[in-house]
C-alpha positions, -999 to +999 in steps of 0.1 A: +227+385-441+230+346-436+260+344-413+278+319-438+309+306-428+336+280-433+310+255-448+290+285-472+326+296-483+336+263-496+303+255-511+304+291-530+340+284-539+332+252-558+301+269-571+324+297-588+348+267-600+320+250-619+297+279-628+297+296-660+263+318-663+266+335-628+276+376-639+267+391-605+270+374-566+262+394-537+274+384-501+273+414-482+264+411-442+282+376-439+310+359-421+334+346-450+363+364-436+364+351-403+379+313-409+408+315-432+406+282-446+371+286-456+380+315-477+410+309-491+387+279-506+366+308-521+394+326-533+405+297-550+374+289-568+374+331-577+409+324-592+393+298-619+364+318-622+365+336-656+323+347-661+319+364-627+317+405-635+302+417-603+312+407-564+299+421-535+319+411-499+309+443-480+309+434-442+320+400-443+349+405-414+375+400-442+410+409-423+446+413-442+452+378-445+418+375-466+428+401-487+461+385-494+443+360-509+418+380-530+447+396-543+464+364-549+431+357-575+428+387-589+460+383-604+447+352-620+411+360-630+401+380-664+366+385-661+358+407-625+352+441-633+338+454-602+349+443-564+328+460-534+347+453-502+331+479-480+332+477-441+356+447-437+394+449-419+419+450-446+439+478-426+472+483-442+489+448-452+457+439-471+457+474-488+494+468-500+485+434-515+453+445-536+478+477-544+500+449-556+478+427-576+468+457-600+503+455-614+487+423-633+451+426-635+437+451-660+399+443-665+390+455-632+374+488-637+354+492-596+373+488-565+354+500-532+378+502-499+352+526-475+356+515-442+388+492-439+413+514-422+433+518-453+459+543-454+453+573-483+490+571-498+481+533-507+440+548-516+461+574-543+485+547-554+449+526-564+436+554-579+464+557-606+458+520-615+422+527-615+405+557-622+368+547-609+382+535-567+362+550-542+381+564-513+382+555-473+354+571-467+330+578-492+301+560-508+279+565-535+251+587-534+216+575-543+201+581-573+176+607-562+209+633-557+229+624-587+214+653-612+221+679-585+256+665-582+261+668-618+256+701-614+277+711-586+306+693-601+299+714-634+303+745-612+336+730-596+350+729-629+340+765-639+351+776-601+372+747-583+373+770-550+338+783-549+327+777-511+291+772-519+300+740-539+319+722-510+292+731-488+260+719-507+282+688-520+291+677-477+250+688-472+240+663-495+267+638-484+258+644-443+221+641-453+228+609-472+248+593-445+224+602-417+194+582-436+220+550-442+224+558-404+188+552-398+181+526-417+212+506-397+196+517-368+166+504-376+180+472-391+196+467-357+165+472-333+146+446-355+173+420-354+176+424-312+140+425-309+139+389-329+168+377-307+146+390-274+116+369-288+138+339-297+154+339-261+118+341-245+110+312-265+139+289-259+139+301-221+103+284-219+110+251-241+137+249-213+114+253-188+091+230-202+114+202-210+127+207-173+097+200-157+091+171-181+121+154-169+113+160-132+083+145-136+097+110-156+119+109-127+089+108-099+073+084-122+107+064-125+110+065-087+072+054-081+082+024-107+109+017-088+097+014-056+069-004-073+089-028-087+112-034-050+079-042-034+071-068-061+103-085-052+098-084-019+068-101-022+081-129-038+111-131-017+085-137+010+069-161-011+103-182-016+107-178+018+072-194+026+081-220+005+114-229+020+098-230+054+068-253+042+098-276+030+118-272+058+088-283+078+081-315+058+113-322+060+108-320+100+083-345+097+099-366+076+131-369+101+108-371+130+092-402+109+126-418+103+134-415+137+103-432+150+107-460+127+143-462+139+130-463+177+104-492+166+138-507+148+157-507+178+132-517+196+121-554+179+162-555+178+161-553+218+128-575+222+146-601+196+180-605+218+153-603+250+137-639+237+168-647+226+186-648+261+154-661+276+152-689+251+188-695+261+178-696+296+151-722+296+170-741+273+197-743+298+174-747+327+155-779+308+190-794+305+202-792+342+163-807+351+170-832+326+205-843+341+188-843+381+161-864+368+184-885+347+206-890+381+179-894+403+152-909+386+169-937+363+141-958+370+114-937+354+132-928+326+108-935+300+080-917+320+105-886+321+113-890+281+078-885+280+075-856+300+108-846+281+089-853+245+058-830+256+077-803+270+101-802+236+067-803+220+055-770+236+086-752+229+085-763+198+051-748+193+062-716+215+094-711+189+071-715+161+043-690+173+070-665+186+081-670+147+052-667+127+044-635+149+079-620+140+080-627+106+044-612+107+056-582+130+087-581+102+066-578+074+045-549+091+077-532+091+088-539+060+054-524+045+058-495+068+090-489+054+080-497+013+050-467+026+083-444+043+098-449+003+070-438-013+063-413+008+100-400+007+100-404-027+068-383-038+078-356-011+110-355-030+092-354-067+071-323-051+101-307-035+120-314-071+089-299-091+088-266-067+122-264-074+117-262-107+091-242-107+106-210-079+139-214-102+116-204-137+097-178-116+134-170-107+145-168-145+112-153-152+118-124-130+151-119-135+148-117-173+118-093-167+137-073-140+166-071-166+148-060-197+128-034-178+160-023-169+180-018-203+141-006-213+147+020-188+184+030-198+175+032-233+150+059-226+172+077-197+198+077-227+173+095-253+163+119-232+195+124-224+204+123-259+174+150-265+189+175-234+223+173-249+208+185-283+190+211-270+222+224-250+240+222-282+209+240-295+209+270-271+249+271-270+249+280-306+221+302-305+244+320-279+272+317-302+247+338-327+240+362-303+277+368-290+284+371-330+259+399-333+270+419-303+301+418-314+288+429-348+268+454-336+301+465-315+321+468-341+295+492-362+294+514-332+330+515-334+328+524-370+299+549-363+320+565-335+355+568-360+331+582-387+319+606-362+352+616-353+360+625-387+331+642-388+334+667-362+367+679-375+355+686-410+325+701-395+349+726-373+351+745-404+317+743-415+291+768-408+266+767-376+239+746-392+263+719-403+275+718-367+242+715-350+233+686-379+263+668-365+254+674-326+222+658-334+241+628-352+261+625-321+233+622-295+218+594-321+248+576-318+251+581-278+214+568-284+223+534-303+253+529-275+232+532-248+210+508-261+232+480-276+251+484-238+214+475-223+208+450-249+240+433-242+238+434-204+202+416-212+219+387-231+248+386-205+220+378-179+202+352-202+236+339-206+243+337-167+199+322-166+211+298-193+245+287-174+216+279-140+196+258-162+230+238-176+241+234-137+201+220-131+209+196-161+242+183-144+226+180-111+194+157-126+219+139-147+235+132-112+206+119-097+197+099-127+231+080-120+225+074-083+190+061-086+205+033-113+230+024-087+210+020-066+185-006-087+217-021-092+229-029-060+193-038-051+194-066-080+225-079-067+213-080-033+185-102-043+203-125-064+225-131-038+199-143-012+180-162-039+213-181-043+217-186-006+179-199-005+194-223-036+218-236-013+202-242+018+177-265-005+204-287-019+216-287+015+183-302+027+184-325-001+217-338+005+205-348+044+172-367+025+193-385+007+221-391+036+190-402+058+176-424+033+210-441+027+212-449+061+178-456+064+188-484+040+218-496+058+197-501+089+170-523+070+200-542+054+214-546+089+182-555+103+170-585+076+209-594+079+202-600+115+169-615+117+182-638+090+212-653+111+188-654+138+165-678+116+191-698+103+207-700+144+172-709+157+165-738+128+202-753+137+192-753+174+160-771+166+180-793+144+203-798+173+176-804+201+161-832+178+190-850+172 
């Protein structure tokens, strides 16, 4: 009563290979029968077997194919002296090959068939190669009824056709079957009422784990929405940041702009005093050539006035210089202060850099592990709901195996019944109102393995709900991750945007410095060549 299978039969068969202190093995209420390979594996360690005395296979669901095989080992082995195969499916075919493996065997003294369909002719053709085989449908008596046996089989020898005989022998064979009857009966309701409790139970750890995984998913939602917010937040941080930059960046061009206004502004004051300088020089020289013509005879008192007037320009040129190369030097310190300036703004704006793209790293590393963190545990309890669905399959497996066990013994039951009837047509009216009352007990036990099996038909149908549940949830489960996905991606991407637009802005601080350089370059260029005209004019104006 183990339900061994494939794996128990090949396991026993290398047992019966190896073992040589094992007399007796019984098996009975098993499966061995029902994989082939599995069996034959048993047969085989049977065959090399040569200690074993004893076997017991009863109900093991051992069709004609299995027996093939048993007989294929009895014809090898020299030690079995008593095989019980009782209530298996050897039908015909297997009946023919056991008939056939007798030829060769001789220590094997106990062969039971009841219950396997076998054909009489081939039950009488057994019997002549062994005296002690049971037939179809008998089975031993217990040990309470063998001294009154003894005696009615005295008094069939002294009278083989005394009535009296044949009845008491089928009352104390009816009364013995109708207890074994019971007891199955019995054995039966315990084993469904185990399965009922073991349903309940499995139907509540469903429950239970059900509502366990609804709640890590609320929890998993809250986390993520958690989480979304947190990014958000610093999105509008970086975003903060970026304006704050933008905005002294702003400043700083509005700076540049009004030092290049001031620039072009000495330029146009510069050419101004130029042109005027021109002008009076030009001026001086047309007085000077009137005075020369009219005035030859005060020449020295005009070279005088000349002298003084040179003097004051002289003077003029000088203090217009000093104050330019004193108004140049202004803006050469305002634009050494501009550099500094430009150039700390840029350290800060390369520092915060720095720092958002760590917080960056930071957050994506974080966002990434709590991600696999999250799979990982999504995958064990998925891993977990997948065992417990191979769990509760093969507990249905079980229970599909004992309904159809349980149909097959009322199948049995109703054949024997059959049989029954007719020999109890020629019995007397208390045998036939024993066997009424066996009838009604078997309509009894069909009645109720029909109920039972409706009952695990609908825990099969509750069961097939709670798998559609699991598919649906595992559904979900594969959404929601998309969805952080496509989320991460989306945030990325306008992180790398906001990466962009700063090396943008970087690339227009260090455009408008470069020009910013140019101009000063330009400028001391020209003020230079001014110099260098205005000292050759003076030269000139001397000589």
């Amino acid at each position: 009563g183990n339900n061994l299978r494939t794996m128990g039969a090949e396991a026993l068969g290398k047992l019966l290979r190896q073992n040589k202190s094992i007399r007796s093995l019984t098996l009975e209420w098993n499966s061995l029968g029902m994989w082939e390979e599995g069996f034959s594996f048993f047969c085989q360690g049977l065959r090399a077997n040569n200690f074993l005395q004893h076997l017991d296979l009863r109900n093991n669901q051992i069709n004609h194919q299995g027996a093939g095989e048993l007989a294929m080992a009895l014809t090898q082995n020299t030690s079995l002296q008593e095989l019980d195969l009782r209530w298996n499916n050897i039908g015909l075919l297997g009946g023919r090959a056991l008939l056939n493996c007798l030829q060769s065997n001789k220590t094997l003294k106990k062969l039971e068939l009841a219950g396997n369909n076998v054909p009489g002719d081939i039950l009488r053709a057994v019997g002549k190669y062994n005296v002690c085989t049971v037939v179809n449908h008998l089975t031993p008596f217990p040990a309470q009824h063998l001294g009154d046996i003894g005696h009615l089989l005295l008094q069939k020898r002294a009278n083989p056709l005394s009535l009296p005989f044949s009845i008491a022998f089928l009352q104390y064979y009816f009364l013995y079957r109708l207890q074994m009857t019971e007891a199955a009966l019995a054995l039966s309701e315990q084993r469904v009422h185990s399965l009922g409790e073991l349903l309940h139970a499995m139907k509540q750890e469903q429950n239970s784990v059900a509502d366990c995984h609804f709640r890590e998913l609320q929890q998993q939602k809250q986390e993520g929405a958690d989480r979304e917010g947190k990014l958000m937040h610093d999105l509008s941080a970086a975003s903060e940041k970026n304006l704050l930059l933008r905005n002294q960046v702003d400043e700083l061009e509005r700076k540049c702009k009004v030092q290049q206004d001031q620039l072009f502004q000495v330029k146009q004051d510069l050419t101004n005093a130029t042109a005027e300088l021109k002008l009076r020089a030009v001026e001086a020289e047309e007085r000077l050539e009137m005075e020369k013509r009219r005035f030859k005879q005060s020449l020295e008192d005009m070279e005088s006035l000349r002298v003084k007037e040179v003097d004051r320009m002289t003077q003029h040129m000088e203090a217009s210089e000093r104050s330019m190369h004193n108004r140049i030097q202004r803006l050469e310190a305002i634009r050494i202060s501009l550099e500094e300036e430009l150039s700390q703004v840029k350290a800060a704006a390369l520092t915060e850099r720095g720092q958002a793209e760590e917080e960056l790293v930071k957050v994506r590393s974080q966002a990434r592990l709590e991600e696999q963190q999250r799979i990982e545990h999504l995958e064990e309890k998925l891993r977990l709901m997948t065992e417990s669905r191979d769990e509760a399959q093969n507990c249905c497996l079980k229970q599909k195996e004992m309904v159809a066990e349980a149909q097959a013994k009322a199948k049995q039951l109703t054949l024997y019944a059959d049989g029954l009837r007719r020999r109890l047509d020629e019995l007397q009216q208390d045998l036939d109102s024993k066997e009424e009352e066996k009838v009604t007990e078997l309509n009894k036990v069909k009645v109720e393995l029909q109920e039972q099996i409706g009952h695990l038909e609908a825990e099969r149908a509750a069961q097939d709900g709670l798998r559609e549940k699991i598919a649906a949830l595992e559904r979900q489960l594969r959404a929601l991750s998309s969805n952080h996905r496509e989320a991460l991606l989306d945030k990325e991407g306008e992180i790398s945007l906001l990466l962009e637009k700063l090396r943008m802005k970087e690339a227009e601080i260090s455009r408008v410095r470069e020009e910013e350089t140019q101009r000063a370059s330009f400028l001391q260029s020209a003020i230079m060549s001014y110099v260098q005209g205005s000292c050759l004019g003076t030269h000139s104006s001397r000589k």
